[in-house]
N, C-alpha and C positions, 0 to 999 in steps of 0.2 A: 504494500500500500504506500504509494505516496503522497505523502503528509502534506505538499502543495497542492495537491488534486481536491484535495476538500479544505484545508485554512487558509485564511489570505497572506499572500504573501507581503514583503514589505511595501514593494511600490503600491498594493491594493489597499492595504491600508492606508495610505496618505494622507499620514498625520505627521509629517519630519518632526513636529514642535513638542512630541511626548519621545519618553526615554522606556517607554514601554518595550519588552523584549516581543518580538513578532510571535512568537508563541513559546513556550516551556516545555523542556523534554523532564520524566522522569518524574513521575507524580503520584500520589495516589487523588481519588476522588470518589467521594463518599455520598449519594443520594441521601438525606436527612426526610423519610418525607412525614410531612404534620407537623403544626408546630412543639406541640410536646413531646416528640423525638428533638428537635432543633432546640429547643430551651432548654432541656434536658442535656445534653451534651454540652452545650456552652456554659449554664451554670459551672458543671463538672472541671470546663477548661481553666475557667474564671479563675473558681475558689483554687486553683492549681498555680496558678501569676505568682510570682516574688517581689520582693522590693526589685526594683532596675528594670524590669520585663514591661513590655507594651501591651496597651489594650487602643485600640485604633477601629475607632468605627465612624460609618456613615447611615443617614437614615431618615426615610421621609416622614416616618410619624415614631415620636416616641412616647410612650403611657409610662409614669414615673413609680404608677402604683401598680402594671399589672405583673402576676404572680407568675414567675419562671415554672415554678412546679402548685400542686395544690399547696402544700403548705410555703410556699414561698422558697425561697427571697423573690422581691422584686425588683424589677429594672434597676431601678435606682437604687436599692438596697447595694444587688450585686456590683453594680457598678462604683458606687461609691464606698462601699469597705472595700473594692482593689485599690481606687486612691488610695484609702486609710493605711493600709499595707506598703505601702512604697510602691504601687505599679504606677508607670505614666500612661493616665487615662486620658486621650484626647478624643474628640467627640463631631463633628458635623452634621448637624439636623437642617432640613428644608425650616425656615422659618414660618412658612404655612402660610396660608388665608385666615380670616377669621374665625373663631369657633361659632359665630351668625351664619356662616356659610357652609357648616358642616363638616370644618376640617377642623384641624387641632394646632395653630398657633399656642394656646392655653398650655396643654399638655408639654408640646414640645419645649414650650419658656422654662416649666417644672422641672421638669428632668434637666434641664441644661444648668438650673442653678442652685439645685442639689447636688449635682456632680461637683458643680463650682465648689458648695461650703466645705468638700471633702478633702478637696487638693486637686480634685481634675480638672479637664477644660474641655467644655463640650460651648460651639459656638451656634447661632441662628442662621444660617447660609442663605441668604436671599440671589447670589450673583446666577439671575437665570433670564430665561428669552424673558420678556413679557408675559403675562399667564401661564408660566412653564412652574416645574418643580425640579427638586432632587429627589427622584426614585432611586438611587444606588440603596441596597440593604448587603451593608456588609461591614463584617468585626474580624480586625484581624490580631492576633497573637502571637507576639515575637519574645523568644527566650533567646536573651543576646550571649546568656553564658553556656544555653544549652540549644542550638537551632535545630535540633532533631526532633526540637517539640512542639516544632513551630504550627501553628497551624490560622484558617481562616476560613469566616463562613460565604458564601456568596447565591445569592438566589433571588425569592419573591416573600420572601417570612419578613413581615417588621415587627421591632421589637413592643409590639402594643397590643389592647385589646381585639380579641375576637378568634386572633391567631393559637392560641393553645389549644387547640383538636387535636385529636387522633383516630384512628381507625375505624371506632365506633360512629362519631361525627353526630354526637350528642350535642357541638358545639362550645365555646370558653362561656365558664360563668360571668365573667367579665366582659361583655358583649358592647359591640358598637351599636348606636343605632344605623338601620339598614330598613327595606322594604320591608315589611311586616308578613310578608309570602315566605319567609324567611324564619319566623318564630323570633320567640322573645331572646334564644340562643343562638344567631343562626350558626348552621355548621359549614366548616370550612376547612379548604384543600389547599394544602401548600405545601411547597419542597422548598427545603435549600439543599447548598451541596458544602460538603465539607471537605476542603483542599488541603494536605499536606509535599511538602517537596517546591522545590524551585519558583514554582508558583505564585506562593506566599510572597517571595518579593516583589513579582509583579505587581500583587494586590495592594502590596505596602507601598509600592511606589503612586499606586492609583490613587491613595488616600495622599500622600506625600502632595503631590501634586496640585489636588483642590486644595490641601489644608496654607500650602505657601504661595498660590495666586496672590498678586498685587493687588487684585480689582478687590476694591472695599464690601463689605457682606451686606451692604443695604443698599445697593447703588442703584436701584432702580424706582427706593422710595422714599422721598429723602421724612415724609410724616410719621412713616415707621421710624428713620435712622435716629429724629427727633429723641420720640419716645422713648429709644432704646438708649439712648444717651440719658434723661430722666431718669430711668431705672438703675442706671449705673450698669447697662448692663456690658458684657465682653466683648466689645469690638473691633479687637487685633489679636489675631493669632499669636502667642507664644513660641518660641522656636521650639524645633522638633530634637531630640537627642539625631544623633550620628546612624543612619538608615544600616542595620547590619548585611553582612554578605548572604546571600542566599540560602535556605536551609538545601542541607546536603536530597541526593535524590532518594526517592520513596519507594517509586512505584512503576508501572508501565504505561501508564497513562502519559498525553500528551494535549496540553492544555493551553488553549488560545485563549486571551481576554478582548470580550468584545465590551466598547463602549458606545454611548449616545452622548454628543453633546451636542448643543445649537450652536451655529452661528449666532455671536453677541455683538454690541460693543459697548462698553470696553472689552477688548479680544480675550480670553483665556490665555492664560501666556503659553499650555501648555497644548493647546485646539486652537489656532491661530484663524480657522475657519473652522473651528466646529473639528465634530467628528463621527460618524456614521458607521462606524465598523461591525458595531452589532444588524444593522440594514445589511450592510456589504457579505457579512460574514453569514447570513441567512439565504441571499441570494447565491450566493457561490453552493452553498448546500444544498440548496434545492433543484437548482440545476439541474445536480446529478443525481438526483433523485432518480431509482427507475420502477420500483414497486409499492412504495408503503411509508409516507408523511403521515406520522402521528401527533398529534398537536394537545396540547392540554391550554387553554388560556380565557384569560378574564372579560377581552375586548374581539377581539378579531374582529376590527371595525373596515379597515379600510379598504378601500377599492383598488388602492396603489399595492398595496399589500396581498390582495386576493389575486391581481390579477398575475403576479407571480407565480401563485398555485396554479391558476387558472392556465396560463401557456404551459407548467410541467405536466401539466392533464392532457391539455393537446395535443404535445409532443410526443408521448410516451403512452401508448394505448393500454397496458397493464399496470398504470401507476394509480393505487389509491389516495387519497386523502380520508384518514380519520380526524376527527376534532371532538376535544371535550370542551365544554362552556356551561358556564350559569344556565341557568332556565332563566328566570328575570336578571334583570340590569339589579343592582345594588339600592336604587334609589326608588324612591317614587314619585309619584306627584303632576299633575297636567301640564306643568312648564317643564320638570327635570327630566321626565320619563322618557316623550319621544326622540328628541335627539339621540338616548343611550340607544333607542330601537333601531333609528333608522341606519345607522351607521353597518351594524351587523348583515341588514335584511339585505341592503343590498352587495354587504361581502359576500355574504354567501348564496346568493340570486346568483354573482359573478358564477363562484367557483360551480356549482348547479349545472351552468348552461354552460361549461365547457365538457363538462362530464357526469351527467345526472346519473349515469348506475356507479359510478366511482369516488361518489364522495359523502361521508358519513359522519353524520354532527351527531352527538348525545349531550345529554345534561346527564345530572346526579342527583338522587335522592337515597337519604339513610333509609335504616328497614323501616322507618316509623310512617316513611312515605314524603318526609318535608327533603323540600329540595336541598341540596348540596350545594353552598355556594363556592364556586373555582376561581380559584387565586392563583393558580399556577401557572408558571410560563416556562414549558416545557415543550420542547422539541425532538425528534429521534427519525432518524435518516434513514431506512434502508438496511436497521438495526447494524452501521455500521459509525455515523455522527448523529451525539449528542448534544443537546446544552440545556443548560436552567441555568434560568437568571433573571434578572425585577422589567427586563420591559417585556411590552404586549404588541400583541400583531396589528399594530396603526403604527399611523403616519405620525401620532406623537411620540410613541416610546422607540421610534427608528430615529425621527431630526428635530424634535424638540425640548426635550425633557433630558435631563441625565440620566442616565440608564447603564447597568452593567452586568454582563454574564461570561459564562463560563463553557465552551466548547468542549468536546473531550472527543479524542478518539485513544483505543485501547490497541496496544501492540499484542494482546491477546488475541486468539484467534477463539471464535466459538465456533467449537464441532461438534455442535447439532444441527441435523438436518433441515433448512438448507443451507452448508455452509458458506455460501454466495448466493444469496439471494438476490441481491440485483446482479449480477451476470457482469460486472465489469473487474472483474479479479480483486477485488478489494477484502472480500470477505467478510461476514459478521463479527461481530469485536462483542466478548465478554458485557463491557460497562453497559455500551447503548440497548444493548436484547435486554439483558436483565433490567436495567431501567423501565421498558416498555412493561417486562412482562411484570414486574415488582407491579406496578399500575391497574392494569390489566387483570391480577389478580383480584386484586381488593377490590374492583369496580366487578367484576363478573363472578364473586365470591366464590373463587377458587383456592386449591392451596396455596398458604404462603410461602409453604417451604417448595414449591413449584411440582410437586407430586401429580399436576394436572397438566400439565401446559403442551401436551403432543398437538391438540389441536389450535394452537396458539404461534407456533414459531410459521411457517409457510405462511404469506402473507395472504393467499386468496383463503386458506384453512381460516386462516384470524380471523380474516374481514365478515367471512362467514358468521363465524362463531360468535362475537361480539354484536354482529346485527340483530341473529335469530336471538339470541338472548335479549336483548334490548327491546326486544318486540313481544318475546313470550312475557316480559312484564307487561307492556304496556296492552297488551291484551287483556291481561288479570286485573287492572286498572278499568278498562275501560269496561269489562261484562261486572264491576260490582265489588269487586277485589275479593269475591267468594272462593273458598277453599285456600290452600296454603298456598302462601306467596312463592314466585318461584324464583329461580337464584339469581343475584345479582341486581346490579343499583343503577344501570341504564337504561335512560329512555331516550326514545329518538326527538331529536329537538324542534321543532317547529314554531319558527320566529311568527310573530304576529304581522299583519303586514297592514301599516296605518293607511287608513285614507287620505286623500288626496289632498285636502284642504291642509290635516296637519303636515303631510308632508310639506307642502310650502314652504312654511317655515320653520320644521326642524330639521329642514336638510343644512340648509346656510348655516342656521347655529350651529349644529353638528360642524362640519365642517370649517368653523369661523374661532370656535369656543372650546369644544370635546375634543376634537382631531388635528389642531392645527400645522403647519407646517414649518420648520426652524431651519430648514433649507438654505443657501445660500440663492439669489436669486437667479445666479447662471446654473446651479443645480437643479433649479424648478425648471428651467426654462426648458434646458435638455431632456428634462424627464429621467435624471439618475439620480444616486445615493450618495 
């Protein structure tokens, strides 16, 4: 397999202005999926820090009270007895929109100066497009005396309410509000991955990066910068200790970082025009897709986006498309709702009419029958490339928003039949199958310890199996839900399709407000990434 044949090379990336390695050889990579698997392990890492050792994280929402485990610590607990300890805790949070508007400015303020009274330094990051955020969710972990134990998380889990589920999908008692379709807990799907080996200092250099930009953390509001001066609050980064040498190698794994940044101005010192490598780094994968895109994600909004899938559909006569997604949008309400709808309906209209017997959406519901809300942004190639990581399939989390994941392909070879499944010699690879099937499991209630999966690995086998099943529920749904439910927690999804009047105007807001575009304007022009 060659390793240019699916990650971007340097000149593809074209970013000259980061010191990011073009990819890491020698890794290991850990699927974390739920978040009380992922809280669970980073407590563990946490309480393991020393005096001198780093705690380095980034994050779009942070909850200061919500509980790592059922009996705690919390956020803020954990993180601020590492200060207490001697660890240097530095911290980047999206400084948010208002908590009027449904987001968590409040929250995030908490948590940044609690950490503060500890000895840490966790700042408000406002330097973003206009209407953009910082989605990057990631903590990284450096033992400068010991780098073998280095480790960091990287995915779609933030560290806040709603996100502690597991398997069950009873949902966190700590609950955001959300749609009410959703329950008073709703339950929620999310993965991170947990990176050890060489990698680690890519990630370190990622946070390095935003954490030493020049451009000021409120520069785009100066009513906020006010305030935040008022408050007394932290508005210059501290220097950073001396970035250690990379930890030594792990594993077989080979691990590309893709990121999303806008075009600004004031420029990113370190994305001089932005940076689109997680857009770049999806389309070069898909490509070469020739049998079987599996998709897990929150948004799969865009047209730019689908229509990607939509030509690998064309091309390639035996190529599927699956996709998990929400059953409703996160929100409600006659002004917030349609925009979330319209955006979808007509992604997947696109992908439909390139290939209507080849492309397969589900939603998720627990056994209790409440839907499953997906938070996950996961992809899998061909069961030969992987990635998770915090953006979603639009046009915001590719060129507008800060976004970051994590690619993998495995120098393992799996020899389970078939072991080339798409036919271009590259072979199936260990991480990316078991990632599918780890999924695939638990949504089609089969073994975990994979004691089922023969008719799971052959993609026309899956595509099969995964349908019929998703269908024998929703049949048991639809005659009454009499007699015993049958196995598994998919239903096939079917978006609602608004009338014409509200489409009107929730296409332009969608497209103006939900979806916008942080492109440079010779990149719109062209029509690339």
């Amino acid at each position: 397999m060659a390793l240019r044949d699916w990650f971007l090379t340097a000149p593809e990336r074209a970013n000259p202005g980061s010191d990011l390695p073009v990819w890491t050889d020698g890794n290991l990579a850990e699927p974390l999926i739920h978040g009380a698997a992922y809280f669970d392990r980073l407590v563990r890492e946490v309480e393991e820090l020393a005096e001198g050792d780093h705690l380095f994280f980034t994050d779009w929402r942070g909850d200061p009270d919500e509980r790592m485990r059922p009996d705690g610590p919390t956020v803020a607990q954990l993180f601020a007895q590492a200060a207490q300890r001697g660890v240097i805790v530095k911290g980047l949070i999206w400084r948010s929109h208002v908590d009027a508007l449904s987001y968590s400015e409040g929250e995030n303020r908490d948590l940044s100066e609690t950490v503060r009274a500890a000895g840490g330094e966790v700042l408000l990051d406002q330097r973003v497009r206009r209407g953009g955020s910082h989605h990057q969710k990631l903590v990284v972990l450096r033992h400068p005396a010991d780098p073998g134990r280095d480790v960091a998380f990287a995915g779609g889990i933030d560290l806040c309410h709603s996100r502690r589920d597991d398997a069950s999908h009873a949902g966190d008692p700590q609950a955001v509000g959300m749609s009410p379709r959703y329950g008073p807990t709703p339950p929620w799907h999310d993965v991170q991955l947990a990176v050890r080996g060489p990698v680690v200092g890519a990630l370190d250099t990622t946070f390095r990066e935003r954490w030493t930009d020049p451009m000021p953390l409120d520069s785009e509001n100066p009513v906020a910068y006010l305030r935040d001066r008022l408050r007394g609050s932290d508005l210059r980064p501290d220097p950073l200790p001396a970035q250690p040498p990379d930890p030594p190698a792990r594993g077989p794994h080979h691990v590309q970082v893709l990121r999303t940044y806008p075009a600004v101005r004031p420029r990113y010192s370190f994305a001089p025009d932005g940076e689109r490598t997680v857009a770049r780094g999806y389309t070069k994968a898909v490509r070469r897709a020739r049998r079987l895109i599996y998709l897990e994600d929150q948004y799969l909004w865009s047209t730019e986006v689908a229509e990607l899938f939509a030509q690998a559909l064309r091309e390639h006569p035996d190529l599927h498309l699956v996709a998990v997604v929400p059953r409703h949008p996160d929100v409600d309400g006659r002004l917030a709702l349609p925009p979330n709808m319209v955006g979808r309906e007509q992604a997947l209209s696109l992908c439909h009419r390139a290939a209507p017997e080849r492309v397969h959406v589900f939603d998720v519901e627990n056994h209790e029958g409440t839907p499953v809300y997906v938070h996950a942004k996961i992809c899998v190639v061909d069961d030969v490339w992987a990635s998770v990581g915090s953006d979603n399939f639009n046009r915001r989390s590719w060129t507008h928003d800060s976004e970051l994941s994590c690619a993998v392909l495995d120098d393992t070879h799996d020899e389970r039949a078939p072991e080339d499944p798409a036919g271009l010699g590259d072979g199936a690879r260990v991480f990316a199958r078991d990632l599918r099937l780890r999924l695939w499991r638990e949504h089609l209630d089969r073994d975990p310890a994979g004691g089922q999966d023969d008719d799971l690995l052959d993609p026309v086998d899956a595509v099969a199996t995964i349908t019929a099943t998703a269908d024998a529920l929703d049949r048991w749904h639809a005659a009454g839900r009499v007699g015993p439910r049958p196995p598994g927690r998919l239903r096939p999804h079917r978006p609602e399709r608004l009338p014409w009047r509200t489409r009107l105007w929730a296409l332009p807001a969608y497209r103006l407000l939900y979806d916008p575009d942080g492109r440079p304007l010779r990149a719109r022009l062209a029509g690339t990434w």
